[in-house]
Chimera marker file (.cmm) of the C-alpha trace (Angstrom):
<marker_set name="trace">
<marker id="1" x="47.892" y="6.133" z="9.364" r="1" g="1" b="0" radius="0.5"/>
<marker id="2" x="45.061" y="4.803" z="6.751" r="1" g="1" b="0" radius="0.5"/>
<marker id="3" x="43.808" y="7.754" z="4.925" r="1" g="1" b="0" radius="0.5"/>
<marker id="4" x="39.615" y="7.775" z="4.465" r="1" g="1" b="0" radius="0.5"/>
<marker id="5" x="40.234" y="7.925" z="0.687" r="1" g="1" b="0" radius="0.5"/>
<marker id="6" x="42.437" y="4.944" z="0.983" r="1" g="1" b="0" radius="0.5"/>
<marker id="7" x="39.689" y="3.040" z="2.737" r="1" g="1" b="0" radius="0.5"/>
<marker id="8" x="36.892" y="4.392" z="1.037" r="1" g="1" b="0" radius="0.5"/>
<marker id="9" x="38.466" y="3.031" z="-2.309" r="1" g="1" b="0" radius="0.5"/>
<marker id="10" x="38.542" y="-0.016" z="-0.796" r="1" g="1" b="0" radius="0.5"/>
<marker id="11" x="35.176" y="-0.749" z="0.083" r="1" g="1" b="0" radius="0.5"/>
<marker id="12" x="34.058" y="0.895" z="-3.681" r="1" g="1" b="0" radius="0.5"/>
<marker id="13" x="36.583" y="-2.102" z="-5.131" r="1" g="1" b="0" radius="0.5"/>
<marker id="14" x="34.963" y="-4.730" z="-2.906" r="1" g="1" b="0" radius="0.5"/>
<marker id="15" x="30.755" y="-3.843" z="-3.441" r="1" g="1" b="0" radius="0.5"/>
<marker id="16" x="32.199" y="-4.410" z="-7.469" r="1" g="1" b="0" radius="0.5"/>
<marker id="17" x="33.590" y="-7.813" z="-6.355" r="1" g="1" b="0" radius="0.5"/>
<marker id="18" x="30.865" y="-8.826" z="-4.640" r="1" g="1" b="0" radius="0.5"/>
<marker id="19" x="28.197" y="-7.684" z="-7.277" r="1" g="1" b="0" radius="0.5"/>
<marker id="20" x="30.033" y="-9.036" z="-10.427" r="1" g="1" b="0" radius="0.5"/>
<marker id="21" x="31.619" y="-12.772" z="-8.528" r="1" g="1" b="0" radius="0.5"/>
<marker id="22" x="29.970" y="-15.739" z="-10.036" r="1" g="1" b="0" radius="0.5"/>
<marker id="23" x="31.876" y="-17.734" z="-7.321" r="1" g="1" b="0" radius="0.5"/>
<marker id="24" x="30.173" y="-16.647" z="-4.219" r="1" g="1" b="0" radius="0.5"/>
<marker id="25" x="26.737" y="-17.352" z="-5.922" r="1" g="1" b="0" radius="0.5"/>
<marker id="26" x="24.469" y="-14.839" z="-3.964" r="1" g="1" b="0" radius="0.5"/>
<marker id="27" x="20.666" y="-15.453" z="-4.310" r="1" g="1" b="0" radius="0.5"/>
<marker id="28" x="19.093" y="-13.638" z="-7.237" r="1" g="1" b="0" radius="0.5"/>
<marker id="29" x="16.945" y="-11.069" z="-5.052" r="1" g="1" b="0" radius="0.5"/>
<marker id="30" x="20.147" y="-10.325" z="-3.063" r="1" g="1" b="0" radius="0.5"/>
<marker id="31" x="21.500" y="-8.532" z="-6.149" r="1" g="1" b="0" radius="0.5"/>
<marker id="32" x="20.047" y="-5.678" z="-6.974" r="1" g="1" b="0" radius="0.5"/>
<marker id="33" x="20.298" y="-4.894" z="-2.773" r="1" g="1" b="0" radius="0.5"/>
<marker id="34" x="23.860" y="-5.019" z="-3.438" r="1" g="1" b="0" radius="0.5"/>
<marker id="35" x="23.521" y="-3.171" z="-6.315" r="1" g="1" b="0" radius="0.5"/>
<marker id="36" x="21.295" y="-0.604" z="-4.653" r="1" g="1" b="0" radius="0.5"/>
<marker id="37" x="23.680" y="-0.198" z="-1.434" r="1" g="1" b="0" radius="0.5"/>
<marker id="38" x="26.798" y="0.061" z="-3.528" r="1" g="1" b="0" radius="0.5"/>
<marker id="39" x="24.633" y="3.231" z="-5.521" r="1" g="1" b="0" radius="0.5"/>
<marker id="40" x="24.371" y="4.480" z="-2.279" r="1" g="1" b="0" radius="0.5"/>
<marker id="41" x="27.703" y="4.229" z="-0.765" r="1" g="1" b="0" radius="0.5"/>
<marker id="42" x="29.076" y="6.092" z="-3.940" r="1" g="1" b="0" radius="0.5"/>
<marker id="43" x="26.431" y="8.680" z="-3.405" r="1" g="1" b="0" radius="0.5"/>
<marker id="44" x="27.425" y="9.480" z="0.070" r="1" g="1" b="0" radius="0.5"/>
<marker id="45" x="31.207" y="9.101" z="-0.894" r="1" g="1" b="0" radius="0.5"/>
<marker id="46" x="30.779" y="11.743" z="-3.701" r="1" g="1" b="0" radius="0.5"/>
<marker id="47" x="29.058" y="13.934" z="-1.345" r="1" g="1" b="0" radius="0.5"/>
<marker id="48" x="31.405" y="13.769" z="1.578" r="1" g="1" b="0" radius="0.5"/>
<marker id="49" x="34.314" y="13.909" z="-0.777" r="1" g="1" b="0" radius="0.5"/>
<marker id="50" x="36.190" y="10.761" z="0.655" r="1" g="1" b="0" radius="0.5"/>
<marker id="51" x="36.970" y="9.696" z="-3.227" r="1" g="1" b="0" radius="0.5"/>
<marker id="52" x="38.641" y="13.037" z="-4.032" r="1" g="1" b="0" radius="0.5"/>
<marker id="53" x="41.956" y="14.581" z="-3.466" r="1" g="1" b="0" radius="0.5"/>
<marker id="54" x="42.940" y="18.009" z="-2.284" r="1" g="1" b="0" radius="0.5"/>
<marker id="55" x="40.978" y="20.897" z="-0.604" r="1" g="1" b="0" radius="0.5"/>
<marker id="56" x="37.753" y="18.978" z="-1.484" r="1" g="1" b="0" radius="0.5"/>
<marker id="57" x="38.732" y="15.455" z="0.231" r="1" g="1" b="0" radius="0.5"/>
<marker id="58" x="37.062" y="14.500" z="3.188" r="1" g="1" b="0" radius="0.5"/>
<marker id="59" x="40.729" y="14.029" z="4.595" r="1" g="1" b="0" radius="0.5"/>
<marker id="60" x="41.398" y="17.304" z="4.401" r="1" g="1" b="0" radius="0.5"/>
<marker id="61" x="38.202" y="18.666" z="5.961" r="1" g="1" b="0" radius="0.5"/>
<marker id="62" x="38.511" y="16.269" z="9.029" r="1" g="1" b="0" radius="0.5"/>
<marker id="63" x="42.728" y="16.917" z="9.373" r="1" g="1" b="0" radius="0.5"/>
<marker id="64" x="42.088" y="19.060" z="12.620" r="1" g="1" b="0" radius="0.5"/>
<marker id="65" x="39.558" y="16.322" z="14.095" r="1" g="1" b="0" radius="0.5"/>
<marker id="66" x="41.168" y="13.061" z="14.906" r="1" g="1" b="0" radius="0.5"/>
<marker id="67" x="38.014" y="12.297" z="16.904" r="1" g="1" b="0" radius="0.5"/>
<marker id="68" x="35.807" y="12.240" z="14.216" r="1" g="1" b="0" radius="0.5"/>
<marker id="69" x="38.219" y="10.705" z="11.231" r="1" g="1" b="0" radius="0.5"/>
<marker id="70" x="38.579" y="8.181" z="13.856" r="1" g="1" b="0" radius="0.5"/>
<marker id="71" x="35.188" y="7.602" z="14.059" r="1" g="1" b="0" radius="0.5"/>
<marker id="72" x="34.664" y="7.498" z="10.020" r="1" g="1" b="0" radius="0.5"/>
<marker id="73" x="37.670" y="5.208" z="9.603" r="1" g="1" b="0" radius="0.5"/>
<marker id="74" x="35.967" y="2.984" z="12.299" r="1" g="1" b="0" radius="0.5"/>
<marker id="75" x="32.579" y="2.980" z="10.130" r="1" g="1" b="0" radius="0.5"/>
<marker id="76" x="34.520" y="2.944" z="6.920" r="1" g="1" b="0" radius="0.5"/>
<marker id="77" x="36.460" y="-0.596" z="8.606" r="1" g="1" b="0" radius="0.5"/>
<marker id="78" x="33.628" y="-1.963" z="9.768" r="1" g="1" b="0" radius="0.5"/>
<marker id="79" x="31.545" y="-1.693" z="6.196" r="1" g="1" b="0" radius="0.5"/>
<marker id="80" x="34.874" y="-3.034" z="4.628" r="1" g="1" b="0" radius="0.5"/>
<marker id="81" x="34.906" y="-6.214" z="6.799" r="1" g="1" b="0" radius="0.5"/>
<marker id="82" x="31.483" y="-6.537" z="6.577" r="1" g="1" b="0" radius="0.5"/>
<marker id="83" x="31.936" y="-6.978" z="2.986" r="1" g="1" b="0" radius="0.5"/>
<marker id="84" x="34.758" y="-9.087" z="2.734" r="1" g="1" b="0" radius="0.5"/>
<marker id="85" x="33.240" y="-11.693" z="4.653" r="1" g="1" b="0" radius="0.5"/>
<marker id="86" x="30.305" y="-11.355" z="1.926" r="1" g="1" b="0" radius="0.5"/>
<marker id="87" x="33.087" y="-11.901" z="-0.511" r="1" g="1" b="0" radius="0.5"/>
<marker id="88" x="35.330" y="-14.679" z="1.340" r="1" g="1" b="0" radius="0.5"/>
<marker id="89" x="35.096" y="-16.739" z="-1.965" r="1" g="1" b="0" radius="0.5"/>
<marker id="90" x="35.902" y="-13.872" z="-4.235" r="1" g="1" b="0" radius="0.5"/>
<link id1="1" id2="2" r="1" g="1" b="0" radius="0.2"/>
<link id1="2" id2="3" r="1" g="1" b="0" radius="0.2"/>
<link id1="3" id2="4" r="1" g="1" b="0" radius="0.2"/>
<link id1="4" id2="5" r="1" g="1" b="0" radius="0.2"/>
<link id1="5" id2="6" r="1" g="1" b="0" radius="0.2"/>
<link id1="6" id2="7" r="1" g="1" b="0" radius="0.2"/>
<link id1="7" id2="8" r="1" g="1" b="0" radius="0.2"/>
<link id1="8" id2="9" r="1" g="1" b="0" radius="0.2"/>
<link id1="9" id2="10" r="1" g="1" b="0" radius="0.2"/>
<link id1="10" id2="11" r="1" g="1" b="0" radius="0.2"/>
<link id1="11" id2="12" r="1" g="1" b="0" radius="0.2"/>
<link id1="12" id2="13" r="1" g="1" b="0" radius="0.2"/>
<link id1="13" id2="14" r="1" g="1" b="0" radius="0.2"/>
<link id1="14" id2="15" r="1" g="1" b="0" radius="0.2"/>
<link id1="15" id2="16" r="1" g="1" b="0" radius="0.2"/>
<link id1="16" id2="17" r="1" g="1" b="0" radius="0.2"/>
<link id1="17" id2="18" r="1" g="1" b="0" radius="0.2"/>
<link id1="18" id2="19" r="1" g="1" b="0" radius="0.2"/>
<link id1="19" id2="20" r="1" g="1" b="0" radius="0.2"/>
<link id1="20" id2="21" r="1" g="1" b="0" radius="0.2"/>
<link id1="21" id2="22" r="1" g="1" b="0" radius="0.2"/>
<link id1="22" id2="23" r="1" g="1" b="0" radius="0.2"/>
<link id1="23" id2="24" r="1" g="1" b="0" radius="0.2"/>
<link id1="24" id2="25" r="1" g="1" b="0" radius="0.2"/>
<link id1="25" id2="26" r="1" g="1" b="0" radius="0.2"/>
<link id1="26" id2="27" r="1" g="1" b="0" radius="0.2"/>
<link id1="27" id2="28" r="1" g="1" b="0" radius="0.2"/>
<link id1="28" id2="29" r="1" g="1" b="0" radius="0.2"/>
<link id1="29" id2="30" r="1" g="1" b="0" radius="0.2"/>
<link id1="30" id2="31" r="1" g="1" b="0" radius="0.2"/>
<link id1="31" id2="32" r="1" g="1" b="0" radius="0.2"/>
<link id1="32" id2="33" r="1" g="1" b="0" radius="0.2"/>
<link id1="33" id2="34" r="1" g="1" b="0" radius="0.2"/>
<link id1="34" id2="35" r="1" g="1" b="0" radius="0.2"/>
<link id1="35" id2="36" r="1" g="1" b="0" radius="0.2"/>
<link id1="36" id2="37" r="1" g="1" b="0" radius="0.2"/>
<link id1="37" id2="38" r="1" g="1" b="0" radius="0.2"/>
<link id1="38" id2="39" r="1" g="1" b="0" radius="0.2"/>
<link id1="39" id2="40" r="1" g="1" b="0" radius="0.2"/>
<link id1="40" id2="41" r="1" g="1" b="0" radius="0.2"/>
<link id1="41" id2="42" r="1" g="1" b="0" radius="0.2"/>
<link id1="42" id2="43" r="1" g="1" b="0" radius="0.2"/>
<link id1="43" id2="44" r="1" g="1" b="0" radius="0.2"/>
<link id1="44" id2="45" r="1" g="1" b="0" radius="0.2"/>
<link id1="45" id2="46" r="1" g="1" b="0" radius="0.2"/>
<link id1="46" id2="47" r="1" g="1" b="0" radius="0.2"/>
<link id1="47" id2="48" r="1" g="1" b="0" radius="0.2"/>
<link id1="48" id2="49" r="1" g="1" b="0" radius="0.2"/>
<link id1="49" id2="50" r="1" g="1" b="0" radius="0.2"/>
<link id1="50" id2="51" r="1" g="1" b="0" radius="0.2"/>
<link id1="51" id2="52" r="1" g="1" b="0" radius="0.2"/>
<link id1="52" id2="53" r="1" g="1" b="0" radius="0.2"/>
<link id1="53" id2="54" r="1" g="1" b="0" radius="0.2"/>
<link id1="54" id2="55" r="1" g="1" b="0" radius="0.2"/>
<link id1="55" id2="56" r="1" g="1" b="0" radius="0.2"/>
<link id1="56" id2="57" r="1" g="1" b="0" radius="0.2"/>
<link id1="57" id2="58" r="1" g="1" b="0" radius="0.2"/>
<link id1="58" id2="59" r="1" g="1" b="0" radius="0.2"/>
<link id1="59" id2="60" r="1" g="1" b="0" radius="0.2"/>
<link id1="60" id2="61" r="1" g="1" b="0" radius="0.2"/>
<link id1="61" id2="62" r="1" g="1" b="0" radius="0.2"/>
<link id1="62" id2="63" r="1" g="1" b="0" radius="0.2"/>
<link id1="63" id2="64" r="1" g="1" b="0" radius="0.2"/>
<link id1="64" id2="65" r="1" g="1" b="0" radius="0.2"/>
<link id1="65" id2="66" r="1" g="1" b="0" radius="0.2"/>
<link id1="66" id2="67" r="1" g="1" b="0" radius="0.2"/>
<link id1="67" id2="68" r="1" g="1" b="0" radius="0.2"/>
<link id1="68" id2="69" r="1" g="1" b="0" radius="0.2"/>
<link id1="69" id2="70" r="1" g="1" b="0" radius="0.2"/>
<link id1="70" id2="71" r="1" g="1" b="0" radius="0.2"/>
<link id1="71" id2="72" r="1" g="1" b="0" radius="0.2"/>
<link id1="72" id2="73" r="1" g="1" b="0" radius="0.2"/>
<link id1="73" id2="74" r="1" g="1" b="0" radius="0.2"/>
<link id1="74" id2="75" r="1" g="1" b="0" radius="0.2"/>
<link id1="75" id2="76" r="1" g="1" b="0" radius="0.2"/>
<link id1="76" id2="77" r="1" g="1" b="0" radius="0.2"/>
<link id1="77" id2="78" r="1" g="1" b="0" radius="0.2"/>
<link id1="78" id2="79" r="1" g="1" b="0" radius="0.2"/>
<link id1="79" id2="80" r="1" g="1" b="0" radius="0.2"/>
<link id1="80" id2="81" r="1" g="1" b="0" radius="0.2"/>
<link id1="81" id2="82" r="1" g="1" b="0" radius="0.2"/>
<link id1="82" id2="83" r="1" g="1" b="0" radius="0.2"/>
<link id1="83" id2="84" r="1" g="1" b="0" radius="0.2"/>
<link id1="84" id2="85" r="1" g="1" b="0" radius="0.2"/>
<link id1="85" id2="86" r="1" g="1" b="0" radius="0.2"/>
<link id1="86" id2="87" r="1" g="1" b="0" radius="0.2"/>
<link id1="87" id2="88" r="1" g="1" b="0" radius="0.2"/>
<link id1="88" id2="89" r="1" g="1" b="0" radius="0.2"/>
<link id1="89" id2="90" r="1" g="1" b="0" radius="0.2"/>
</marker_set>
């Protein structure tokens, strides 16, 4: 089973590929979107705890809920697909 922190690392790694590849050539007011939705995905990472570890992670604080990691895992996916198709040619 994919842990939240697991994904949530994932989609941090791929907003940095998209924002710094040369190779996928995304229009110049397109940039500082990304750069502005990236800002924001770290906010609301850091304040859900998904990129931590321990009594502070958002896995642990969802553990007894499978409904509703479920449901983040499923929004988590969907953001990470979304952004690998932005990034196909990274």
């Amino acid at each position: 089973m994919d842990a939240l922190a697991d994904a949530g690392f994932r989609v941090a790694n791929l907003f940095e590929k998209v924002k710094t590849s040369e190779s996928s050539h995304p229009p110049d007011d397109l940039i500082p979107k990304l750069a502005a939705e990236a800002d924001r995905f770290q906010l609301w990472a850091i304040n859900l705890g998904l990129l931590v570890s321990g009594h502070a992670s958002l896995d642990y604080r969802v553990r007894d809920a499978e409904a509703i990691r479920f449901a983040l895992l499923r929004l988590i996916a969907s953001l990470e697909d979304a952004l690998s198709e932005g990034c196909r040619s990274c």
